[in-house]
N, C-alpha and C positions, 0 to 999 in steps of 0.2 A: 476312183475316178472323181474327176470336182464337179459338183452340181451347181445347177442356178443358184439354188439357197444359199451354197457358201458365199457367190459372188456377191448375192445381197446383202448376206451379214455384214462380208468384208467392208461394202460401200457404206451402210450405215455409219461407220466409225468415219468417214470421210467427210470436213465438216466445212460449208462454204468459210472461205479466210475474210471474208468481211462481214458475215452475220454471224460464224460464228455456231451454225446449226448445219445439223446432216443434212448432205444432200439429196437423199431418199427422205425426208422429212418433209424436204421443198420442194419435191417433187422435181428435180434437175435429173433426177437418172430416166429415159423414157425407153430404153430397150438393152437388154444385155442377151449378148450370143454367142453360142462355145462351138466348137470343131476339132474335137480333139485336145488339144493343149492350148488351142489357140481361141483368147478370149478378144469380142470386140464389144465396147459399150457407147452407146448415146447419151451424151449429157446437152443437155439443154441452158445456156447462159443465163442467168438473170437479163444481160443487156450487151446488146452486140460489142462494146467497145468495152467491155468487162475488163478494168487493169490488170486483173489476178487470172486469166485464165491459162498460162504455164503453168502455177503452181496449182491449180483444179488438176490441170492435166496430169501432170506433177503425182497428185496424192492420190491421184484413184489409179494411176499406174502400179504405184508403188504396194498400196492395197491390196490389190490384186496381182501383182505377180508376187506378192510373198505367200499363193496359198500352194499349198502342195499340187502339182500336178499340172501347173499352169506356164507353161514356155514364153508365150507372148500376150503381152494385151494392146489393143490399137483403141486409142480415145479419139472418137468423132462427136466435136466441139459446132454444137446448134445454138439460135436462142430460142426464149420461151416465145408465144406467139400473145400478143398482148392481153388476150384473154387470159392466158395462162398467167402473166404479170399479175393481173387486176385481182385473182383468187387468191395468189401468195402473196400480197400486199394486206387483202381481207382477213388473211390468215395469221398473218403475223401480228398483224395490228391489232384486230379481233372488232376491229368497229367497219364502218361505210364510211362513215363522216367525220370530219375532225373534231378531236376532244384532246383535253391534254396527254401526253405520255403515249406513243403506239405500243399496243401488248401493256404490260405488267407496270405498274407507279414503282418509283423510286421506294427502297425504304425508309430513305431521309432525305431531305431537300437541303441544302444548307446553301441558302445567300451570304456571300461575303462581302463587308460593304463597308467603307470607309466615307467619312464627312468630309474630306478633301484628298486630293490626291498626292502622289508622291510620299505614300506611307507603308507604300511596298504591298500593298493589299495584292497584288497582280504574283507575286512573288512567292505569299503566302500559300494562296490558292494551289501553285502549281506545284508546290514543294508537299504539302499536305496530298495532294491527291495520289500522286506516284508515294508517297510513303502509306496512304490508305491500301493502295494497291497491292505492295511489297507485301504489308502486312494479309494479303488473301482476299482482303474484298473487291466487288464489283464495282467499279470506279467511273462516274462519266462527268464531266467538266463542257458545261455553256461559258462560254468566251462571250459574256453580256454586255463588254464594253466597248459596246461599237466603234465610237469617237479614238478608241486607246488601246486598240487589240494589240497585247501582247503575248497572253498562251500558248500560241503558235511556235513563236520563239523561243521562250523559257522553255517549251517541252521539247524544244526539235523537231516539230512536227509540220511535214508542209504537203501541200500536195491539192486534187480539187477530191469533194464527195464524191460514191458513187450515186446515181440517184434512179431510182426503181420507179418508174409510174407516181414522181412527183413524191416517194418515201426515200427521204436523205440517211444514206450511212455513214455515221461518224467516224473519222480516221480514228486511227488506233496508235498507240504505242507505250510503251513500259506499260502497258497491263489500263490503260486508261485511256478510254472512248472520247475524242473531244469535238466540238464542231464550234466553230468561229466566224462570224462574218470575214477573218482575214483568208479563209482559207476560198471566198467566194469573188473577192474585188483582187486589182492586179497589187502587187505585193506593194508597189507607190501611189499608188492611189488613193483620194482621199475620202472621204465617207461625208455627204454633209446629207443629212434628210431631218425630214420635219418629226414632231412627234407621233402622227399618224404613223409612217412609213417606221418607225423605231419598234411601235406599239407592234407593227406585223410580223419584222423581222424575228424578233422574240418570241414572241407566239409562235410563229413557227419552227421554232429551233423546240419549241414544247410539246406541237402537233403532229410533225410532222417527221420528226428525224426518230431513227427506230434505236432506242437506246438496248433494249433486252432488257434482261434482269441486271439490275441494279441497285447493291446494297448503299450505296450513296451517288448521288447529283449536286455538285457543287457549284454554284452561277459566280462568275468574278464578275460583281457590277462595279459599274461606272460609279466613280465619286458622287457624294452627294447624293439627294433625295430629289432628283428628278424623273424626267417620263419612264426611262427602264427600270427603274426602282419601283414606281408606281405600276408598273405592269405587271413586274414582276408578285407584285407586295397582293396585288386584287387577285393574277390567278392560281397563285400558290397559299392559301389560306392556311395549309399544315405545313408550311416551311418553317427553319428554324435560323435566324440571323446571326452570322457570326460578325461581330468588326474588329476591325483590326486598326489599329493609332500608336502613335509612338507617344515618347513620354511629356512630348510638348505641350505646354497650356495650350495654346494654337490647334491642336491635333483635337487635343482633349474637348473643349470649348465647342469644337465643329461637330466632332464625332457624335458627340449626346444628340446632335438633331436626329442621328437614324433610329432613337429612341421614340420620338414625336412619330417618325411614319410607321414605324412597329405598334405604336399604340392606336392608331388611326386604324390601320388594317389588321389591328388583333392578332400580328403575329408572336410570337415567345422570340426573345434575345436567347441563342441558347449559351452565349458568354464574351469574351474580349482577347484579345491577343494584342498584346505590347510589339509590335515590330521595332529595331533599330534601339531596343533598350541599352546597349552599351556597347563599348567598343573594350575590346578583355587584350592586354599586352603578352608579349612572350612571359612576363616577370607574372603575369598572374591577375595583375592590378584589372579593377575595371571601371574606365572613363566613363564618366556620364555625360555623354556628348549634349545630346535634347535633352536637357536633364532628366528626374528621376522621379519616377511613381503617377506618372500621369492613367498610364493605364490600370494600374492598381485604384486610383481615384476614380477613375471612370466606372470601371468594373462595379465596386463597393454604391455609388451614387445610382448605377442602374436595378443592384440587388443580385446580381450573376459574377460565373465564377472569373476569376483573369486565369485562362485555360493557358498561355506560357509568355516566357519571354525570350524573344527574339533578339539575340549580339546585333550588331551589325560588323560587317568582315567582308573582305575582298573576296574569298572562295564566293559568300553566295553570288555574289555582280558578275563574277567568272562564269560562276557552273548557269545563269539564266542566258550568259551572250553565249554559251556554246549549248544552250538547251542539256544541259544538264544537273536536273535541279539535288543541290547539296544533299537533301535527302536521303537518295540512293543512290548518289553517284559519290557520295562521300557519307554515308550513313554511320561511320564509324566516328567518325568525328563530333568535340564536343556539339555542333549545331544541326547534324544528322539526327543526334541522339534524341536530341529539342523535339524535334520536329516529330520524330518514332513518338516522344512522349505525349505529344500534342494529338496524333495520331489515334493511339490508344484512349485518349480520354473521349474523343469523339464515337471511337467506337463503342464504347460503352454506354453513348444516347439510342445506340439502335435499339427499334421495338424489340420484344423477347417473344417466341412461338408464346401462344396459350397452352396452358399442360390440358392435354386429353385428363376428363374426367369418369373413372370406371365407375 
Protein backbone atom coordinates (compact mmCIF):
# COMPACT_ATOMS: atom_id res chain seq x y z
CA UNK A 1 0.00 0.00 0.00
CA UNK A 2 1.64 3.63 -0.85
CA UNK A 3 2.38 5.93 2.15
CA UNK A 4 2.58 9.60 2.78
CA UNK A 5 6.42 9.17 2.67
CA UNK A 6 6.53 7.71 -0.80
CA UNK A 7 4.39 10.67 -1.99
CA UNK A 8 6.95 13.09 -0.35
CA UNK A 9 9.96 11.39 -1.80
CA UNK A 10 8.06 11.42 -5.13
CA UNK A 11 7.55 15.36 -4.81
CA UNK A 12 10.83 16.07 -3.77
CA UNK A 13 12.19 15.17 -7.22
CA UNK A 14 9.58 17.75 -8.54
CA UNK A 15 11.40 20.98 -9.25
CA UNK A 16 9.68 24.57 -9.57
CA UNK A 17 10.47 25.20 -13.85
CA UNK A 18 11.64 28.69 -13.17
CA UNK A 19 13.83 28.35 -10.10
CA UNK A 20 14.82 25.37 -10.77
CA UNK A 21 14.45 23.78 -6.91
CA UNK A 22 12.07 21.24 -5.29
CA UNK A 23 9.03 22.16 -4.56
CA UNK A 24 9.06 20.56 -0.91
CA UNK A 25 12.20 22.61 -0.63
CA UNK A 26 9.97 25.97 -1.27
CA UNK A 27 7.74 24.97 0.65
CA UNK A 28 4.78 24.84 -2.42
CA UNK A 29 3.57 21.34 -1.20
CA UNK A 30 1.08 22.36 2.01
CA UNK A 31 -1.12 19.05 2.24
CA UNK A 32 -1.08 15.70 0.58
CA UNK A 33 -4.11 13.16 1.05
CA UNK A 34 -4.71 9.39 0.16
CA UNK A 35 -8.06 7.37 0.03
CA UNK A 36 -7.24 4.24 -1.22
CA UNK A 37 -5.48 4.68 -4.60
CA UNK A 38 -6.69 7.96 -4.71
CA UNK A 39 -4.01 10.74 -4.12
CA UNK A 40 -5.05 14.61 -3.64
CA UNK A 41 -2.26 17.41 -3.13
CA UNK A 42 -2.09 21.13 -2.32
CA UNK A 43 0.47 23.18 -3.89
CA UNK A 44 0.84 26.62 -3.26
CA UNK A 45 1.87 29.17 -6.45
CA UNK A 46 4.83 31.26 -5.85
CA UNK A 47 2.38 34.10 -7.54
CA UNK A 48 -1.26 33.99 -8.67
CA UNK A 49 -0.46 34.52 -12.35
CA UNK A 50 2.37 31.92 -12.34
CA UNK A 51 3.02 31.24 -16.33
CA UNK A 52 4.18 27.69 -15.67
CA UNK A 53 1.52 26.36 -13.43
CA UNK A 54 0.29 23.40 -16.11
CA UNK A 55 3.36 22.20 -16.32
CA UNK A 56 3.70 22.25 -12.00
CA UNK A 57 0.56 20.53 -12.48
CA UNK A 58 1.94 18.73 -15.07
CA UNK A 59 5.04 17.06 -12.99
CA UNK A 60 3.71 16.52 -9.72
CA UNK A 61 0.80 14.46 -11.52
CA UNK A 62 3.21 12.59 -13.28
CA UNK A 63 5.30 12.01 -10.14
CA UNK A 64 2.92 10.63 -8.34
CA UNK A 65 0.98 8.58 -10.42
CA UNK A 66 4.07 6.65 -11.52
CA UNK A 67 4.12 5.09 -7.86
CA UNK A 68 2.94 1.84 -7.35
CA UNK A 69 -0.54 1.71 -6.07
CA UNK A 70 -1.64 4.92 -7.01
CA UNK A 71 -4.96 5.25 -9.70
CA UNK A 72 -5.59 8.92 -9.46
CA UNK A 73 -4.01 12.18 -8.40
CA UNK A 74 -5.99 15.53 -8.25
CA UNK A 75 -3.59 18.90 -8.07
CA UNK A 76 -5.37 21.77 -6.11
CA UNK A 77 -3.43 24.80 -7.51
CA UNK A 78 -3.28 27.81 -4.22
CA UNK A 79 -0.82 30.72 -3.96
CA UNK A 80 1.53 31.35 -1.14
CA UNK A 81 0.13 34.01 1.26
CA UNK A 82 2.63 36.95 1.05
CA UNK A 83 4.14 36.14 4.22
CA UNK A 84 4.82 32.82 2.93
CA UNK A 85 6.42 34.93 -0.22
CA UNK A 86 8.63 37.13 2.05
CA UNK A 87 10.29 33.85 3.89
CA UNK A 88 11.06 32.09 0.38
CA UNK A 89 12.52 35.13 -0.94
CA UNK A 90 14.64 35.33 2.65
CA UNK A 91 15.45 31.91 1.92
CA UNK A 92 16.58 31.92 -1.20
CA UNK A 93 18.43 34.96 -1.12
CA UNK A 94 19.66 34.25 2.25
CA UNK A 95 19.83 38.14 3.00
CA UNK A 96 16.74 41.01 4.19
CA UNK A 97 18.38 43.68 2.21
CA UNK A 98 19.86 44.18 -0.92
CA UNK A 99 23.53 43.25 -1.73
CA UNK A 100 24.85 42.00 -4.89
CA UNK A 101 24.02 38.35 -6.13
CA UNK A 102 20.58 36.69 -4.21
CA UNK A 103 21.85 33.38 -2.64
CA UNK A 104 25.36 32.07 -3.99
CA UNK A 105 28.26 34.72 -6.16
CA UNK A 106 28.89 33.79 -9.46
CA UNK A 107 32.12 31.78 -9.79
CA UNK A 108 33.31 34.20 -12.51
CA UNK A 109 32.03 37.47 -13.50
CA UNK A 110 33.17 38.23 -17.02
CA UNK A 111 32.39 41.90 -18.51
CA UNK A 112 32.50 41.86 -22.21
CA UNK A 113 33.33 45.17 -23.58
CA UNK A 114 34.30 46.73 -26.50
CA UNK A 115 35.63 50.60 -27.20
CA UNK A 116 33.19 51.15 -30.00
CA UNK A 117 30.42 49.47 -31.27
CA UNK A 118 29.62 47.44 -34.15
CA UNK A 119 32.40 44.88 -33.36
CA UNK A 120 30.08 42.13 -32.83
CA UNK A 121 30.78 42.20 -28.97
CA UNK A 122 26.78 41.50 -28.51
CA UNK A 123 27.32 38.38 -30.77
CA UNK A 124 30.29 37.31 -28.96
CA UNK A 125 28.58 37.15 -25.59
CA UNK A 126 25.65 35.10 -26.83
CA UNK A 127 27.45 32.57 -28.82
CA UNK A 128 30.16 32.02 -25.94
CA UNK A 129 27.50 31.52 -23.31
CA UNK A 130 25.17 28.71 -24.93
CA UNK A 131 28.48 27.07 -25.97
CA UNK A 132 29.68 27.56 -21.87
CA UNK A 133 26.43 26.05 -21.35
CA UNK A 134 26.66 23.06 -23.92
CA UNK A 135 29.79 22.39 -22.54
CA UNK A 136 27.81 21.58 -18.55
CA UNK A 137 28.29 24.75 -16.79
CA UNK A 138 25.96 27.22 -15.12
CA UNK A 139 25.36 29.93 -17.37
CA UNK A 140 23.58 33.46 -16.59
CA UNK A 141 23.90 36.40 -19.22
CA UNK A 142 23.11 40.55 -17.99
CA UNK A 143 21.96 42.15 -21.25
CA UNK A 144 24.00 45.51 -19.82
CA UNK A 145 23.38 47.36 -22.79
CA UNK A 146 20.56 49.09 -22.31
CA UNK A 147 20.74 51.91 -25.17
CA UNK A 148 21.37 48.34 -27.59
CA UNK A 149 19.61 45.40 -26.20
CA UNK A 150 20.30 42.67 -28.37
CA UNK A 151 20.47 39.25 -26.32
CA UNK A 152 17.18 38.77 -26.39
CA UNK A 153 17.18 38.29 -30.06
CA UNK A 154 20.50 36.55 -30.70
CA UNK A 155 19.15 33.86 -28.04
CA UNK A 156 15.48 33.56 -29.04
CA UNK A 157 14.37 34.45 -26.06
CA UNK A 158 11.31 36.68 -25.25
CA UNK A 159 8.82 36.97 -22.96
CA UNK A 160 8.29 39.19 -19.36
CA UNK A 161 10.12 37.83 -15.75
CA UNK A 162 8.34 36.15 -13.25
CA UNK A 163 8.83 38.44 -10.42
CA UNK A 164 8.35 37.01 -6.60
CA UNK A 165 8.02 39.97 -3.90
CA UNK A 166 10.09 42.31 -6.13
CA UNK A 167 12.87 38.97 -6.72
CA UNK A 168 13.20 38.85 -10.67
CA UNK A 169 13.45 35.34 -12.29
CA UNK A 170 15.56 35.20 -15.34
CA UNK A 171 14.04 33.58 -18.44
CA UNK A 172 15.76 30.64 -19.33
CA UNK A 173 16.76 28.78 -22.53
CA UNK A 174 19.59 26.55 -24.24
CA UNK A 175 20.71 26.02 -20.60
CA UNK A 176 21.34 29.96 -20.05
CA UNK A 177 19.61 32.22 -17.44
CA UNK A 178 19.29 35.88 -19.01
CA UNK A 179 17.60 39.01 -18.12
CA UNK A 180 17.45 42.23 -20.15
CA UNK A 181 16.02 45.51 -19.88
CA UNK A 182 14.40 44.39 -23.51
CA UNK A 183 12.52 41.80 -22.01
CA UNK A 184 11.04 44.83 -19.47
CA UNK A 185 9.99 47.89 -22.05
CA UNK A 186 7.61 47.24 -25.13
CA UNK A 187 9.68 45.36 -27.90
CA UNK A 188 9.72 49.30 -30.02
CA UNK A 189 10.25 51.18 -27.60
CA UNK A 190 12.97 53.28 -26.92
CA UNK A 191 15.13 53.50 -23.63
CA UNK A 192 16.40 57.21 -22.97
CA UNK A 193 17.29 57.60 -19.06
CA UNK A 194 20.00 59.62 -17.36
CA UNK A 195 23.02 58.04 -15.58
CA UNK A 196 21.33 57.80 -12.23
CA UNK A 197 18.34 55.64 -13.65
CA UNK A 198 21.18 53.47 -15.87
CA UNK A 199 23.38 53.24 -12.44
CA UNK A 200 19.77 51.55 -10.83
CA UNK A 201 18.73 49.44 -13.55
CA UNK A 202 21.97 47.58 -13.34
CA UNK A 203 22.16 47.24 -9.97
CA UNK A 204 19.49 45.76 -9.92
CA UNK A 205 19.70 43.23 -12.45
CA UNK A 206 22.85 42.30 -9.63
CA UNK A 207 20.48 42.62 -6.52
CA UNK A 208 17.73 41.57 -7.22
CA UNK A 209 17.28 38.85 -9.89
CA UNK A 210 17.83 35.29 -8.29
CA UNK A 211 20.45 33.86 -10.62
CA UNK A 212 21.14 30.35 -8.33
CA UNK A 213 24.38 28.85 -8.70
CA UNK A 214 26.40 29.85 -11.18
CA UNK A 215 29.56 28.78 -12.69
CA UNK A 216 29.80 31.91 -14.85
CA UNK A 217 27.95 35.69 -15.34
CA UNK A 218 28.72 37.08 -18.35
CA UNK A 219 27.55 41.19 -18.63
CA UNK A 220 27.36 42.34 -22.71
CA UNK A 221 28.19 46.20 -21.93
CA UNK A 222 27.38 48.83 -23.89
CA UNK A 223 30.34 50.30 -25.95
CA UNK A 224 32.72 52.39 -24.52
CA UNK A 225 33.75 53.31 -21.00
CA UNK A 226 30.73 55.08 -19.95
CA UNK A 227 28.16 55.10 -16.82
CA UNK A 228 27.33 51.13 -17.26
CA UNK A 229 30.78 50.38 -17.37
CA UNK A 230 31.46 52.43 -14.55
CA UNK A 231 29.01 50.64 -12.40
CA UNK A 232 29.62 47.90 -13.40
CA UNK A 233 33.71 48.31 -13.06
CA UNK A 234 32.98 49.77 -8.97
CA UNK A 235 30.55 46.90 -8.06
CA UNK A 236 32.24 44.13 -9.38
CA UNK A 237 35.74 44.40 -8.03
CA UNK A 238 36.62 40.43 -8.69
CA UNK A 239 35.39 40.59 -12.26
CA UNK A 240 37.50 39.74 -15.06
CA UNK A 241 37.23 41.79 -18.57
CA UNK A 242 36.94 40.40 -21.68
CA UNK A 243 37.12 42.79 -25.07
CA UNK A 244 36.40 41.99 -28.05
CA UNK A 245 37.70 44.27 -31.47
CA UNK A 246 38.27 43.45 -34.81
CA UNK A 247 41.56 43.80 -36.67
CA UNK A 248 40.95 47.48 -37.46
CA UNK A 249 43.50 50.36 -36.35
CA UNK A 250 40.12 52.20 -35.58
CA UNK A 251 38.83 49.14 -33.23
CA UNK A 252 42.20 48.73 -31.95
CA UNK A 253 42.95 52.48 -31.04
CA UNK A 254 39.46 52.61 -29.21
CA UNK A 255 39.54 49.38 -27.56
CA UNK A 256 42.84 50.12 -25.35
CA UNK A 257 40.65 52.84 -23.44
CA UNK A 258 38.73 49.82 -21.56
CA UNK A 259 42.40 49.23 -20.40
CA UNK A 260 42.37 52.98 -18.65
CA UNK A 261 38.88 52.01 -16.76
CA UNK A 262 40.35 48.48 -15.86
CA UNK A 263 43.28 50.12 -14.50
CA UNK A 264 41.29 52.90 -12.61
CA UNK A 265 38.95 50.12 -11.00
CA UNK A 266 41.83 47.43 -10.39
CA UNK A 267 40.04 45.14 -12.41
CA UNK A 268 42.37 42.10 -14.31
CA UNK A 269 41.79 41.98 -18.45
CA UNK A 270 41.43 38.28 -18.44
CA UNK A 271 42.32 38.47 -22.52
CA UNK A 272 40.97 39.75 -26.17
CA UNK A 273 39.07 38.18 -28.73
CA UNK A 274 39.54 39.32 -32.53
CA UNK A 275 35.75 39.28 -33.88
CA UNK A 276 35.33 39.52 -37.91
CA UNK A 277 39.21 38.61 -38.40
CA UNK A 278 38.64 37.22 -41.89
CA UNK A 279 36.37 36.36 -44.39
CA UNK A 280 37.67 32.25 -45.33
CA UNK A 281 36.38 31.37 -49.29
CA UNK A 282 34.95 27.97 -50.38
CA UNK A 283 38.67 27.59 -52.10
CA UNK A 284 40.28 27.89 -48.48
CA UNK A 285 41.66 31.47 -49.12
CA UNK A 286 41.36 33.94 -46.16
CA UNK A 287 40.38 37.64 -46.97
CA UNK A 288 41.51 40.11 -44.54
CA UNK A 289 38.63 42.38 -44.78
CA UNK A 290 39.52 44.91 -41.58
CA UNK A 291 42.71 44.02 -42.01
CA UNK A 292 45.01 41.95 -40.09
CA UNK A 293 46.48 41.56 -36.50
CA UNK A 294 44.89 44.24 -34.77
CA UNK A 295 43.77 42.15 -32.10
CA UNK A 296 47.00 40.18 -31.72
CA UNK A 297 48.51 43.97 -31.37
CA UNK A 298 46.05 44.82 -28.75
CA UNK A 299 46.40 41.70 -26.99
CA UNK A 300 50.44 41.66 -26.73
CA UNK A 301 50.34 45.94 -25.85
CA UNK A 302 47.82 44.94 -22.97
CA UNK A 303 50.12 41.80 -21.79
CA UNK A 304 47.12 39.10 -22.02
CA UNK A 305 46.32 36.26 -24.06
CA UNK A 306 44.34 36.94 -27.79
CA UNK A 307 41.77 33.92 -26.45
CA UNK A 308 40.46 33.52 -30.60
CA UNK A 309 39.76 34.51 -33.59
CA UNK A 310 36.49 35.11 -34.99
CA UNK A 311 35.77 34.75 -39.38
CA UNK A 312 33.25 36.70 -40.06
CA UNK A 313 30.48 34.66 -42.33
CA UNK A 314 26.75 34.87 -43.18
CA UNK A 315 25.78 31.62 -40.90
CA UNK A 316 26.67 33.89 -37.79
CA UNK A 317 24.34 37.27 -39.04
CA UNK A 318 21.74 34.17 -39.79
CA UNK A 319 21.79 32.00 -36.82
CA UNK A 320 21.65 35.77 -34.38
CA UNK A 321 18.40 37.00 -36.66
CA UNK A 322 16.76 33.52 -35.95
CA UNK A 323 18.30 33.54 -32.28
CA UNK A 324 20.25 30.80 -32.96
CA UNK A 325 23.58 31.31 -32.08
CA UNK A 326 26.30 29.38 -34.46
CA UNK A 327 27.71 27.83 -31.46
CA UNK A 328 25.32 25.22 -30.91
CA UNK A 329 23.08 25.44 -33.40
CA UNK A 330 25.98 24.66 -35.89
CA UNK A 331 28.72 23.57 -33.43
CA UNK A 332 30.19 21.37 -35.92
CA UNK A 333 31.17 23.92 -37.99
CA UNK A 334 34.61 25.39 -38.66
CA UNK A 335 33.29 28.70 -36.25
CA UNK A 336 31.16 26.34 -33.87
CA UNK A 337 34.34 24.77 -33.13
CA UNK A 338 36.06 28.49 -32.61
CA UNK A 339 33.81 29.34 -30.31
CA UNK A 340 33.83 25.41 -28.26
CA UNK A 341 37.66 26.42 -28.20
CA UNK A 342 37.19 29.86 -26.91
CA UNK A 343 34.75 28.30 -24.52
CA UNK A 344 37.18 25.76 -22.99
CA UNK A 345 39.86 28.36 -22.54
CA UNK A 346 37.48 30.29 -20.39
CA UNK A 347 36.64 27.46 -18.50
CA UNK A 348 39.89 26.84 -17.52
CA UNK A 349 40.04 30.53 -15.53
CA UNK A 350 37.41 29.04 -13.10
CA UNK A 351 38.63 28.92 -9.36
CA UNK A 352 39.67 25.24 -8.51
CA UNK A 353 37.98 23.59 -4.98
CA UNK A 354 40.99 23.83 -2.24
CA UNK A 355 42.18 20.04 -1.73
CA UNK A 356 41.08 18.98 1.95
CA UNK A 357 44.10 18.66 3.95
CA UNK A 358 44.51 15.29 6.30
Amino acid sequence: MISEEQIWKALEGVKDPELGISIVRLGMVKNVGMEGGKVAIDIALTISGCPLREKVEKDVTEAVIALDGVRTVAVNLGVMAKEERDELVAQLTGRKQSQLFAGQRPKKVIPIASGKGGVGKSTVTANLAVALAASGYKVGVIDADVYGFSIPQMLGISGRPTVINQMIIPLEKDGVKVISIGFLVAEDASVIWRGPMLHKAITQFMTDVFWGELDFLLLDLPPGTGDVSITVAQALPEAEILIVTTPQKAAFNVAARISKLAEVAHLKIMGVVENMSYFQTPQGEKIHIFGKGGGRELAEKLGVPLIGEIPIEVEIREGSDRGEPVSIYRKDSATGRLYGEIARKLAATLPQPALAVS
